[in-house]
C-alpha positions in Angstrom: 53.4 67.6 117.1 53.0 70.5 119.9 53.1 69.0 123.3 50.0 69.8 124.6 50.0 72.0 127.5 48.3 70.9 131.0 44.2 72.6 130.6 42.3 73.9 133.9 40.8 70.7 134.6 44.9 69.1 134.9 45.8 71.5 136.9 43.5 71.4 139.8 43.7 67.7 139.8 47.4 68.4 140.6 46.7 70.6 142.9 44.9 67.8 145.0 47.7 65.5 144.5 50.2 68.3 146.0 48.0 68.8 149.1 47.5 64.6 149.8 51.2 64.6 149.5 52.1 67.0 151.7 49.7 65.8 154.5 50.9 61.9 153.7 54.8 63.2 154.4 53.8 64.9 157.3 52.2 61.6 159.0 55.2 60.1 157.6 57.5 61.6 159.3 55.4 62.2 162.8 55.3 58.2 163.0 58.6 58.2 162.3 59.8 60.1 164.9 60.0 59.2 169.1 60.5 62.7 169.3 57.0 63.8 167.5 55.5 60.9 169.4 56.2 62.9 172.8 54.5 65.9 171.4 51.1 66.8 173.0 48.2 68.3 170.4 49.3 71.7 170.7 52.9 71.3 170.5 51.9 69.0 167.1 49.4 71.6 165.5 52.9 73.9 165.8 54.9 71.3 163.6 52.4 70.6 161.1 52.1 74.2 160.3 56.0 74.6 159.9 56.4 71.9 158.0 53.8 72.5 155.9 55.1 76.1 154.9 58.9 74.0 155.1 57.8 71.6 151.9 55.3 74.6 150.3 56.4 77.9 150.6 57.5 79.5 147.5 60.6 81.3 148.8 62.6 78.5 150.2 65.8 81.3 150.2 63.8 83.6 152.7 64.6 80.6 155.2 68.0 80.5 155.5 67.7 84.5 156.3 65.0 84.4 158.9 66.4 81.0 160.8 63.7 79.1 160.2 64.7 76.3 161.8 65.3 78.4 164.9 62.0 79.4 164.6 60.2 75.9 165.4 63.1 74.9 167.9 62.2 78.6 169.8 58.9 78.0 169.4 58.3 74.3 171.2 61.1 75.6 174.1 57.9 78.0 175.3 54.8 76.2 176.7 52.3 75.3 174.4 49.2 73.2 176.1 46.3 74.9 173.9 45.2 75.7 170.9 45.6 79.5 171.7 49.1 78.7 172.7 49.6 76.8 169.4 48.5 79.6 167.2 50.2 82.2 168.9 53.2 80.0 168.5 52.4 79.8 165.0 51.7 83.4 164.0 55.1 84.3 165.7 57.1 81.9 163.2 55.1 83.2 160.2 55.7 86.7 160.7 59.1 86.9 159.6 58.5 85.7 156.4 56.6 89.0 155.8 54.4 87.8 153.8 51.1 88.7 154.9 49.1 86.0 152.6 51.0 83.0 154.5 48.8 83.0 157.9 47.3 80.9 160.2 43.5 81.0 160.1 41.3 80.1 163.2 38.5 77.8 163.4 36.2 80.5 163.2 38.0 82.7 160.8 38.3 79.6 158.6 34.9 78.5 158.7 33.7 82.0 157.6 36.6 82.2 154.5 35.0 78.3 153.4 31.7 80.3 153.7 32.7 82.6 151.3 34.1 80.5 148.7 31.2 78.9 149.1 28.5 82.1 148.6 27.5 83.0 152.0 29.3 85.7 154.1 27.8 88.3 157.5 29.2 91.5 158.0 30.4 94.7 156.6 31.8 93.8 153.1 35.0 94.9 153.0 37.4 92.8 151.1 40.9 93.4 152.9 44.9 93.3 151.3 47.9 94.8 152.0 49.5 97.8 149.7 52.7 96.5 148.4 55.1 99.6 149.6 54.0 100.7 152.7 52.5 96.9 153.8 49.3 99.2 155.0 46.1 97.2 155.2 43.9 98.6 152.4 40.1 98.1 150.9 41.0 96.0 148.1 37.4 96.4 147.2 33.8 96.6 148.8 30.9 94.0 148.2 28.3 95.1 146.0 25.2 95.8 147.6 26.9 95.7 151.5 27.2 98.1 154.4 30.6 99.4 152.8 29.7 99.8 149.9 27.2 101.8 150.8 28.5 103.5 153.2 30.8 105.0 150.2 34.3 103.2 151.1 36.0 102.5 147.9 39.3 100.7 146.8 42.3 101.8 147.9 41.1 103.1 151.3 43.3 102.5 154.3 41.8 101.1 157.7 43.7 102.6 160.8 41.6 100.8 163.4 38.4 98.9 164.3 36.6 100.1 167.3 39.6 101.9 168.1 42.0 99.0 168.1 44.9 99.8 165.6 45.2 97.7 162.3 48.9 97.7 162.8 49.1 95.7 166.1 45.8 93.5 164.8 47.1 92.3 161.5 45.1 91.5 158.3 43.2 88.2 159.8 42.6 89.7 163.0 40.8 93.1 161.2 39.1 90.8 159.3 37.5 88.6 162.0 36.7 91.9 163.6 34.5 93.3 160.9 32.8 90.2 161.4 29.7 89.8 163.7 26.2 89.5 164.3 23.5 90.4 162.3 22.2 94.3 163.6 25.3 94.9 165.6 27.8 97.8 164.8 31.3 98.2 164.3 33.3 101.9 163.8 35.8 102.0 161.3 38.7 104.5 161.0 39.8 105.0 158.0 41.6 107.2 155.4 40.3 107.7 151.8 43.0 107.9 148.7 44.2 111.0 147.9 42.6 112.7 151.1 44.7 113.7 154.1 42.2 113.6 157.1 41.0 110.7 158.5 37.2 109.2 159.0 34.8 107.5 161.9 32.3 105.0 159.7 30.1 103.1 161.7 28.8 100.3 160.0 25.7 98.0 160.9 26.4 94.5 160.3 24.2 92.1 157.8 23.9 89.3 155.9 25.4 89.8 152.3 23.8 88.3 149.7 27.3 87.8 147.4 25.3 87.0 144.1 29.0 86.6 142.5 27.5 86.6 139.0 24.9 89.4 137.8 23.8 89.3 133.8 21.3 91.8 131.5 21.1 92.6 128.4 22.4 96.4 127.3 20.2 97.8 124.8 20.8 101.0 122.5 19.0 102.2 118.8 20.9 100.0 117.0 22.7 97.1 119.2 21.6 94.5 122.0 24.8 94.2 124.2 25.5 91.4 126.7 26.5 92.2 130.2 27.7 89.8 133.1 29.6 90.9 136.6 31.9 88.7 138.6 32.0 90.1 142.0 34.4 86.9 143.1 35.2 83.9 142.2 33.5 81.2 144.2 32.8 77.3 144.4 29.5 77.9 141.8 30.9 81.1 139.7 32.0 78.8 136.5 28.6 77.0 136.4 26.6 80.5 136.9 28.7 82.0 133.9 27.9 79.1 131.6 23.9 80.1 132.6 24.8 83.3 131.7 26.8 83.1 128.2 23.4 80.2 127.7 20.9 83.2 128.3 21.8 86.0 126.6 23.0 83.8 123.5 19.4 82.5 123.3 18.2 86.6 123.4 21.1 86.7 120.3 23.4 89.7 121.8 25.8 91.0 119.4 28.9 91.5 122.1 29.5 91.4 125.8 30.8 93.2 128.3 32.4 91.7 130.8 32.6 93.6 134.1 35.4 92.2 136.7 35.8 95.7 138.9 36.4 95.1 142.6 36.2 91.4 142.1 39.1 90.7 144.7 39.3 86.9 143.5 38.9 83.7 145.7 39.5 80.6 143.6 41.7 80.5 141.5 40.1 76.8 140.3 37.1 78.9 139.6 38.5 81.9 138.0 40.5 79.1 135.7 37.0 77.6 134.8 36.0 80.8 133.9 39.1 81.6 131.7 38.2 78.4 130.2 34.8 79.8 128.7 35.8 82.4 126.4 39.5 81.2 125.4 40.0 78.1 122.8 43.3 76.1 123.8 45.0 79.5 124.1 47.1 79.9 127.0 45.9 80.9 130.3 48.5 81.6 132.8 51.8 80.4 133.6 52.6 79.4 137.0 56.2 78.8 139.2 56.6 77.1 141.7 59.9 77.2 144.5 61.8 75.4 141.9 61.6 77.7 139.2 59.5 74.7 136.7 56.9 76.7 135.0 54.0 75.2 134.6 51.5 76.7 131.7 47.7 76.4 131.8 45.6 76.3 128.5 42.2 76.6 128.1 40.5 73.5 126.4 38.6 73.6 123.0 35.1 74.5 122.2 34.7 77.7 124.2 30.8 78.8 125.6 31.2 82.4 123.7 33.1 83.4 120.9 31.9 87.0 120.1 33.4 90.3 120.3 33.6 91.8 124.3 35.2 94.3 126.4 36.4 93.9 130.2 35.8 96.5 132.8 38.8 96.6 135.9 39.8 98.6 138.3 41.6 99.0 141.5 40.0 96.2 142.7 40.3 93.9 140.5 43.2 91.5 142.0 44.6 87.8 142.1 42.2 85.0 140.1 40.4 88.2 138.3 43.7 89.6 137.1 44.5 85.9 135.9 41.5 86.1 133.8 41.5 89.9 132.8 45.5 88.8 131.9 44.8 85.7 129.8 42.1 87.9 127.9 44.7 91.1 127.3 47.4 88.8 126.1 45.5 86.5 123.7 43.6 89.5 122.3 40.4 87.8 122.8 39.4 91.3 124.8 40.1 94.7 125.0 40.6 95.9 128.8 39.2 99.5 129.7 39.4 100.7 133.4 42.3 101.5 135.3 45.4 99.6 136.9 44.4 96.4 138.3 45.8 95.7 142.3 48.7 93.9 141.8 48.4 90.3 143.7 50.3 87.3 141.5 50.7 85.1 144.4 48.9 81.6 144.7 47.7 80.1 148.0 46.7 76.8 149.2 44.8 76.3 152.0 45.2 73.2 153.8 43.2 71.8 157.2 44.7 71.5 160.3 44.4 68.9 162.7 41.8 71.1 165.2 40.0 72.4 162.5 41.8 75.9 161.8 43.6 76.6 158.6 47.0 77.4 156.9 47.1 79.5 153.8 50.4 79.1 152.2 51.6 81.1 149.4 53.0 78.1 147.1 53.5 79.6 143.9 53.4 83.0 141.7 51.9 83.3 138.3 53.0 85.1 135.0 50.5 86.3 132.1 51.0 83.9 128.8 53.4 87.2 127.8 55.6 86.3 130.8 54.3 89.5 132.7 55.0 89.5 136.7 52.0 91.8 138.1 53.1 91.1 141.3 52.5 94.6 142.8 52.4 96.5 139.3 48.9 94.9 138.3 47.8 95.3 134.9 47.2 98.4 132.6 44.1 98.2 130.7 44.3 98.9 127.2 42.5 102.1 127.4 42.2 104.0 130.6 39.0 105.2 131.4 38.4 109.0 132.7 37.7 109.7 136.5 35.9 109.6 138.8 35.8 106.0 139.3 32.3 105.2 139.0 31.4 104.2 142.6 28.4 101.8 141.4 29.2 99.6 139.1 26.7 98.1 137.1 24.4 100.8 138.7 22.2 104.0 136.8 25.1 106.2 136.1 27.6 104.2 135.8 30.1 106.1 133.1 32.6 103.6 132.9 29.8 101.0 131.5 28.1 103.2 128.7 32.0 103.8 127.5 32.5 100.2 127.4 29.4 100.1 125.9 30.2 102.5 122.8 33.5 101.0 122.3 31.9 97.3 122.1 29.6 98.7 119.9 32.9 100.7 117.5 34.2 97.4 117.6 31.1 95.8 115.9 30.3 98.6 113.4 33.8 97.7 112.1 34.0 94.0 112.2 30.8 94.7 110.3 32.3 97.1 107.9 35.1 95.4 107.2 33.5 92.4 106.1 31.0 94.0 103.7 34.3 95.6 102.2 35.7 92.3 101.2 36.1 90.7 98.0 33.9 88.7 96.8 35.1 84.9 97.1 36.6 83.1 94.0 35.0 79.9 92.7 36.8 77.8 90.3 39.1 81.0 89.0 35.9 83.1 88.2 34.4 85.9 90.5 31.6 84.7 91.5 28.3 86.7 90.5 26.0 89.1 93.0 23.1 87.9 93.8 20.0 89.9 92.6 
């Protein structure tokens, strides 16, 4: 018999079980030690975050070349008596691990990234990453319906600076927290589009943005009702929303769907799992690695909520738990992939609290597609590329990339449609059975 292979549900109960044992170790090991003991709560917020990324991170060989060691013995020589001290203690023994998703987040930076996995984010809208050969800070995508996107910013634009403070010397967290704000006040952005050579001012008026991570309609045409649903991330709620979904426009008896993952940036990757799990039947999902090299492969469970023909839609923006999904669809040939080149993030974070109620995100693992393929900065290639311009409004009037998706759906139906009115008739008991009259 087939082993079975560990389904979504598995995994993020180990995922639990990873995060309890790393905090049980670490109080271990502080009450073991007379040392630790003697440590005041600043000096101890600095060794929980290095040992954290010590037992965690994913590249244990990038240690050995950046001292690591020396890093936490260096860092408690310099005095550390508050929090600021701590975290600026911290951020200086992450940075040479260059890897710009393992950072320290503030109490207030952290409250506002648990707001957003939960569905509730002020601001601008810019969803923020790093470009993988030039480590530039770049719009991995802009909210639907925020200040960016309607200001026009699209994926793959680079911010220089934030009221004139450069993104270089801020970092990613730091521009982040500073696109962040009250309601009605403004914020000026420098920035420099793709493919353009002169920089841009942008100011931008700060609001609530109402995320609405999962939008659904029905597509109509002469001679076909279509299904359509957008993920704009992948939030604590998504999964249940999409089950709503697939439940509605089954009940309004939709003949295909598109799905629409453009700009969706991630967030969960529990959620994007759970999602995964909806429209694949114990087909494999993704395949994960951890520091030690053990792969671990994720398959979807039985009885999937929708089991008709679709179409994705990605794009530049579509990165990290959405290219898990988008990936899982590709390679199982559940769904045909039109768009253009997918970011490029195949890194998996935790995100553990801290003792003073900041965060550490800690890149613990990378992921494969279930054909082995490492997107890690070479994303995914849709099936069919779609013709620009990009569409800057999607799901919107106009919105070319969606009535192609539309007409191919539809191909794809015509012939699935075709091809079974051109089959044989069946065979009972060795004699063709009759046509009906």
């Amino acid at each position: 018999m087939k082993p079975m292979l560990p389904t979504v549900n598995g995994w993020s109960d180990r995922l639990r079980r990873l995060a309890f044992g790393l905090a049980s170790a670490i109080l271990i090991v502080l009450l073991a030690s007379p040392h630790a003991l003697a440590l005041n709560d600043a000096q101890q917020l600095v060794v929980e975050s290095w040992r954290l990324v010590n037992q965690g991170y994913l590249d244990p060989e990038q240690f050995d070349r950046i001292r690591w060691k020396r890093l936490r013995q260096k860092a408690l020589e310099n005095t550390i008596e508050s929090s600021e001290e701590a975290y600026s203690a911290i951020e200086a023994m992450l940075l040479p691990l260059n890897d710009p998703y393992t950072r320290l987040l503030k109490p207030a930076d952290y409250e506002v990234m648990k707001a957003s996995n939960e569905g509730n984010l002020s601001g601008v809208g810019l969803q923020l990453g790093h470009r993988q050969d030039s480590n530039a800070t770049v719009v991995i995508a802009p909210l639907e319906g925020s200040p960016a996107a309607d200001a026009g910013i699209v994926s793959g634009t680079e911010v220089l600076a934030v009221n004139g403070e450069a993104v270089e010397m801020l970092g990613l967290e730091t521009t982040a927290a500073r696109l962040r704000g009250a309601v009605g006040t403004q914020v000026v952005l420098t920035v420099l589009p793709p493919k353009e050579e002169e920089q841009q001012e942008i100011t931008l008026e700060r609001r609530n943005i109402d995320l609405r991570p999962v939008r659904t309609r029905r597509l109509r045409s002469d001679t076909h009702t279509l299904g359509y649903i957008r993920i704009t991330q992948f939030s604590e709620g998504v999964p249940e929303q999409v089950r709503e979904a697939i439940d509605e426009l089954s009940d309004k008896s939709v003949e295909g769907l598109v799905l629409d993952l453009r700009n969706n940036s991630g967030g969960l990757v529990s959620a994007g799992l759970a999602v995964a799990d909806a429209f694949l039947d114990q087909q494999p999902i993704v395949e994960t690695r951890n520091r030690s090299g053990i792969a671990d492969p994720i398959q979807a469970g039985p009885d999937m909520l929708y089991t008709g023909p679709m179409v994705t839609l990605v794009n530049g923006g579509t990165a990290s738990a959405s290219e898990i999904l988008a990936g899982a669809l590709q390679d199982d040939e559940r769904s045909l992939l039109l768009g253009s080149n997918t970011f490029g993030k195949g890194l998996i974070q935790t995100l553990t609290n801290l003792s003073d109620g900041s965060g550490l995100a800690v890149t613990v693992a990378g992921y494969v597609t279930p054909s082995g393929r490492d997107i890690q900065g070479e994303g995914i290639t849709p099936d069919r590329i779609l013709d620009g311009p990009e569409p800057l409004n999607p799901g919107g009037e106009g919105d070319r990339w969606l009535t192609d998706a539309e007409l191919v759906l539809q191909s794809m139906i015509d012939q699935e449609a075709s091809q079974a009115s051109a089959d044989p008739m069946p065979i009972t008991d060795g004699v063709e059975a009759e046509p009906m009259s």
